[in-house]
N, C-alpha and C positions, 0 to 999 in steps of 0.2 A: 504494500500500500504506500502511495507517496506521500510528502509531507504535504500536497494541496487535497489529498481525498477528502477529511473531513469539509474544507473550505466549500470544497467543488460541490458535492454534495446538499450543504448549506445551498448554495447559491441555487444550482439545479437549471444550470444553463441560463441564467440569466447575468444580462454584462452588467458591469460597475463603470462607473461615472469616478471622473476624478476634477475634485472642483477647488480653484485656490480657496485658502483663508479669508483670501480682500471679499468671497461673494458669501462665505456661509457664517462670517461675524462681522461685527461691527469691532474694530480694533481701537481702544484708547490708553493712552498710559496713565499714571495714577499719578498722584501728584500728593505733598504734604502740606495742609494750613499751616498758618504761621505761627508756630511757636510762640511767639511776642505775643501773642492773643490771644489771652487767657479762656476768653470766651467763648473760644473756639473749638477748647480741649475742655471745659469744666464742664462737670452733668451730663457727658455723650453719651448718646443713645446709638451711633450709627456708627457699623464695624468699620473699620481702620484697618488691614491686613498690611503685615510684612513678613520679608521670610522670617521670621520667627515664630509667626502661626504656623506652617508647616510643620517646622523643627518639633515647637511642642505638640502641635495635635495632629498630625498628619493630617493626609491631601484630601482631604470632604471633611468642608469646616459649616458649620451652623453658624457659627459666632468669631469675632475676634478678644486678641487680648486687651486691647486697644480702642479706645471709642471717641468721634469728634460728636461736636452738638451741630446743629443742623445751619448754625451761625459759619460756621467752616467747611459748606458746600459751594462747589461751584458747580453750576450746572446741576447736571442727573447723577444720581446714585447708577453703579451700574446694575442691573437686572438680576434679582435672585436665579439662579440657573447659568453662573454666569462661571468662566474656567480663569485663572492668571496664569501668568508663568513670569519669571523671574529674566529680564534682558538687559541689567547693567551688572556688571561685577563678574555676581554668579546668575550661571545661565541656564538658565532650564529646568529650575523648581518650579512644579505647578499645582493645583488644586482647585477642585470643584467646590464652589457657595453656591449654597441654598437659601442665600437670603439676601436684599439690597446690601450694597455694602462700597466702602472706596478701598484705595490700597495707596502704597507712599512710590514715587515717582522712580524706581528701580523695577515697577512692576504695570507686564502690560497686561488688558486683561481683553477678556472675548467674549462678546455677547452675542446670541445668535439673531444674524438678519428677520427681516418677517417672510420672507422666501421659504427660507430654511429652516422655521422655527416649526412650521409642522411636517418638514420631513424628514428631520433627524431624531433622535437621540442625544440627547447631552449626555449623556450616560457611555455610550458609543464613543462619541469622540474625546470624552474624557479618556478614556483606555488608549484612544489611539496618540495623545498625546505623548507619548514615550516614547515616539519614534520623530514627533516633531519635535522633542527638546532636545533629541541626539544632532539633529538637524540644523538648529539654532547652535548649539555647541559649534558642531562643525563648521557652519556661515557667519559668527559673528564676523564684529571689527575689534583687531587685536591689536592693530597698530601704534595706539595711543598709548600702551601699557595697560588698561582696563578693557576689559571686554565688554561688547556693547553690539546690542542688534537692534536695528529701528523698523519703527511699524512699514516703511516698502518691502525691506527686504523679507517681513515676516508674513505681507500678504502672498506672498509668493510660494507658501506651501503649500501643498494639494493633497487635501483628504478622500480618501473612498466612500465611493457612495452607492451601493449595489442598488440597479435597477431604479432612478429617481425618477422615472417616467411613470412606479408603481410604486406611489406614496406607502401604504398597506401594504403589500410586500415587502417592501424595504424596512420599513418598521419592523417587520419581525424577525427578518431575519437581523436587524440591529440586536432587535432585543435577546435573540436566543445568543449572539457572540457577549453580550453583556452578563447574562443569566450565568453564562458557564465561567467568567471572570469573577462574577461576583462570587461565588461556591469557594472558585478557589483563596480569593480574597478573605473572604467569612473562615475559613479554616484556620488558617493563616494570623489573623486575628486574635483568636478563639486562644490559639498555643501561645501567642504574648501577653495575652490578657492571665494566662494561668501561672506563667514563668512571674512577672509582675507581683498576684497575686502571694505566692510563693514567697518571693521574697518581701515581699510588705508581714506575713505573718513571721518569721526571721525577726526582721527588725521592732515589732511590736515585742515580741515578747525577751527579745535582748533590752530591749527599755524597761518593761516590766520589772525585770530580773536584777537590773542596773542600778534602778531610781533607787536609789537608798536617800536621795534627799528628796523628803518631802515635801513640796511647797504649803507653804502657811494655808491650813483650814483643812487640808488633804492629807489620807492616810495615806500610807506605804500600798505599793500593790499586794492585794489579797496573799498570791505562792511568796511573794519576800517577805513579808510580815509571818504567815506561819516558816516558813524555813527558819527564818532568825530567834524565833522563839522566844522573840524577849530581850535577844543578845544585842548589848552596844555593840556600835560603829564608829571607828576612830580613823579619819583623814591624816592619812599620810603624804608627806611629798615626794618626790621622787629621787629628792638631793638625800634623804633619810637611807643614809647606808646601811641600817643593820637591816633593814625592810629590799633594798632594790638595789641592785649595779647596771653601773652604766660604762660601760667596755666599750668604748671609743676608743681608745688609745691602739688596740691591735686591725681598726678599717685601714684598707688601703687601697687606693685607687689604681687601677693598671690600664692604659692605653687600650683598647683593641687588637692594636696593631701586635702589641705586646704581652698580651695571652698567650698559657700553654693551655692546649685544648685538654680539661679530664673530665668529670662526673662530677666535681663541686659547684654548686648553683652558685651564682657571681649575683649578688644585689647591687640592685640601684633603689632608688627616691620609691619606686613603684612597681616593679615586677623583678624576677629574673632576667638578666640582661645575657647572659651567656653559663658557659660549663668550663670550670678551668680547671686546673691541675691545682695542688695543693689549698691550703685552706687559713683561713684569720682567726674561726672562732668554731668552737664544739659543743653543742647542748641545746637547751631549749630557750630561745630568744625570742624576743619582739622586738621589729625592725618599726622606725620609727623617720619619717622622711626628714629630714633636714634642711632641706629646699627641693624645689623640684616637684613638689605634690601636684599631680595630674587636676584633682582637686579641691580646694581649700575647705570645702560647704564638709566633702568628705573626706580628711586627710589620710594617706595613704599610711595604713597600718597593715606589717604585715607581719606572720608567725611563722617561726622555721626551728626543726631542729636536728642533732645530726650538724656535721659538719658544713661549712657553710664560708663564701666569703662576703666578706661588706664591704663595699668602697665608702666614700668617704662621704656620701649622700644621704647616708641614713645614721640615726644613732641605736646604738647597738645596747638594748636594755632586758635585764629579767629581774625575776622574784626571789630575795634568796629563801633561806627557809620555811619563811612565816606565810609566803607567798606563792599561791601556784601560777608558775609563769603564763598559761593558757586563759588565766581569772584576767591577770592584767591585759593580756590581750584583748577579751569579750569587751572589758572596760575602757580601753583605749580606743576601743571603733566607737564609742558611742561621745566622746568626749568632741567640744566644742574648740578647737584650736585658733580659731580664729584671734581671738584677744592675748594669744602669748608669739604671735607672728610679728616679725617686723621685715620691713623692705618693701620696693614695691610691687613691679610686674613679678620679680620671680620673689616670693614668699619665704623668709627662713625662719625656721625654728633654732633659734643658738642656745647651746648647752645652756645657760644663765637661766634661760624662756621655760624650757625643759626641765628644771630643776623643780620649779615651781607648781609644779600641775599636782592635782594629789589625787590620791587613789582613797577610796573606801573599803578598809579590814576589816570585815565582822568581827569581833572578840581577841583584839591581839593577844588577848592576857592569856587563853585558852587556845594554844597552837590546836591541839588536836580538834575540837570542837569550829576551829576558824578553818581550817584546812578543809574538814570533811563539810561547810555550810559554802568555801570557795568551788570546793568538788562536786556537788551538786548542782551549781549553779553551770557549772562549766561542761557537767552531764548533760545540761537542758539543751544551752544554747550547741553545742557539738550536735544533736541530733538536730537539730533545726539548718543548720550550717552547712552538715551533711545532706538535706535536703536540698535544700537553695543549691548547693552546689553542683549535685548532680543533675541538678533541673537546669543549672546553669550550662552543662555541660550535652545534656541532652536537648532537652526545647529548643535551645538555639538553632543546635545544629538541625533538627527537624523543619523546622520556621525555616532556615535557609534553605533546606531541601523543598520546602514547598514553595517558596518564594521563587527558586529555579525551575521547580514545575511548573507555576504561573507564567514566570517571563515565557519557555519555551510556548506552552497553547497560546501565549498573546500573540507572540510571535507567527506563530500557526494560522490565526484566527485572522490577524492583519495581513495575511501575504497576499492579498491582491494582486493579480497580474496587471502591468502598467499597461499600456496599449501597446508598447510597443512590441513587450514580452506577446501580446495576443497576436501579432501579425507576424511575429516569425515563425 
């Protein structure tokens, strides 16, 4: 069977029309009210879109994050059912609204003619825009140093349009190429919506488990409150030696270039950077970023044990005795870093900053009883962690395996023969 059977089939011997941009929208770029005018931006009611709505909500938006008041229009709102896409800078992000709306002047947008308003699909050409933004990609203007495509060159792409001679035909078979995108879209979905899920419960119950400070009027969570039993909590620092070490002095930075390749994971700021030959440090550690944190909101904390080397990006910290080094770990992802950071674009944590930050011991005075209430808690969060993880490891990879099933049927589904491909 070939890769146009399903198509052909679909179609059923009927031709496709192939019709520019400039006749099946009305093409305008977006523009932003003036800032200076308060009035313009206070109380808004009408979406505002930049790429930043994509980013967070992805490409079918209802709403913006963004809203002007109706004092910072000019002209017409573009038409709910209306597509943008992204043609200064970055080029080629687009997404379907469902609702009146403007967008800021980096973004052009497409509202269907009254020709074409009843014989297409918005729906339809939404999908097919993934081959017009590879298109824009390829045709911008680059010469400036910014990339930039203006509304000529962008009426000049040509959509398919099976049988437009047969409004009602054509609708349907839009609608069934739509039907089998959306299925595979909804799946797709479904599996990030649960990986997501996943780890928001993670994180709920690492804060649960965490909160040992309770805000003024509010108990302790329910499982902290019975696990502790009753038991004080005493804030230690980090600079508190008999409690924590901090084994900086053996990091060491090596070139790339100047690696011996072995089986020792090499850290940086944020992940495993390589595998080298010999090692800095042996045990159960928390790596702690020192600059460099990917990011700030979430500072790169990470757990290793077993031999190991640190460059000189991370600080290199555990628990001695009193402490189970895996406790500080759970308690260190949930810590707010932000206010012991100084610098600016790149963020550093220095030793001095670090020293400072304190931890919460249940019952230092009762090693054993502190130990086995840290070991519990580190029991919880490990199986929660162990989840996430594995979710992390599989969902994704799933999600991308179906995200590659999708592109290919889209791909399938848009192959249209062009005219010229049908006369030879």
């Amino acid at each position: 069977m070939s890769e146009l059977s399903y198509l052909e089939k679909l179609l059923d011997g009927v031709e496709v029309a192939w019709f520019p941009a400039s006749e099946i929208f009305h093409i305008r770029n977006g523009y932003t009210p003036s800032k200076a005018k308060k009035e313009f931006w206070e109380n808004g009611t009408i979406p505002w879109f930049r790429l930043e709505d994509i980013r967070m909500n992805g490409r079918e938006l209802d709403d913006a994050i963004q809203h002007i008041s109706p004092l910072g229009v000019k002209g017409r709102l573009f038409p709910e059912n209306s597509i943008f896409m992204s043609t200064t800078a970055t080029i080629g992000e687009y997404a379907l609204v469902t609702t009146p709306y403007l967008t800021n002047q980096q973004i052009t947008n497409f509202s269907l003619s009254e020709r074409f308003g009843k014989l297409v699909d918005i729906k339809y050409l939404f999908y097919r825009f993934y081959d017009f933004a590879q298109w824009c990609e390829e045709n911008a203007n680059k010469s400036g140093g910014l990339s930039i495509i203006g509304i000529k060159k962008l009426s000049q792409y040509e959509f398919p349009i099976p049988c437009p001679d047969n409004p009602a035909w054509s609708l349907a078979i839009q609608a069934e190429i739509v039907r089998i995108l959306d299925k595979f879209n909804q799946h797709t979905a479904e599996l990030a919506a649960e990986l997501t899920a996943r780890k928001k419960q993670y994180h709920y119950y690492r804060d649960q488990l965490l909160s040992f400070k309770a805000e003024e009027g509010l108990a302790l969570a329910p499982y902290l409150e019975k696990l502790l039993d009753g038991a004080e909590v005493t804030w230690f620092p980090l600079a508190d030696e008999s409690s924590f070490e901090i084994a900086n002095n053996a990091r060491k930075p090596v070139k790339s270039s100047l690696r011996v390749a072995g089986e020792t994971p090499y850290y940086g700021a944020n992940n495993i950077q390589d595998y080298v030959d010999g090692y800095t440090h042996e045990g159960e550690y928390v790596l702690i970023a020192e600059d460099g944190s990917a990011n700030i909101e979430r500072y790169s904390i990470q757990y290793t044990s077993g031999k190991f080397w640190a460059n000189n990006h991370v600080h290199v910290v555990r628990g001695k005795s009193g402490v189970n080094s895996r406790y500080l770990y759970h308690y260190l992802c949930i810590v707010n870093f932000i206010p012991f950071l100084t610098g600016g674009g790149r963020a550093k944590l220095t030793k001095g900053q670090l020293i400072e930050i304190t931890v919460p011991i249940p019952c230092p005075d009762n090693l054993e009883k502190s130990l086995a209430i840290q070991s519990d808690i580190v029991r919880i969060l490990d199986k929660f962690d162990t989840l996430a993880h594995s979710l992390s490891e599989g969902l994704p990879a799933e999600i991308e395996q179906r995200r590659k099933q999708y592109d290919y049927y889209r791909h399938l589904l848009f192959s249209f023969p062009k005219p010229q491909t049908l006369n030879s």
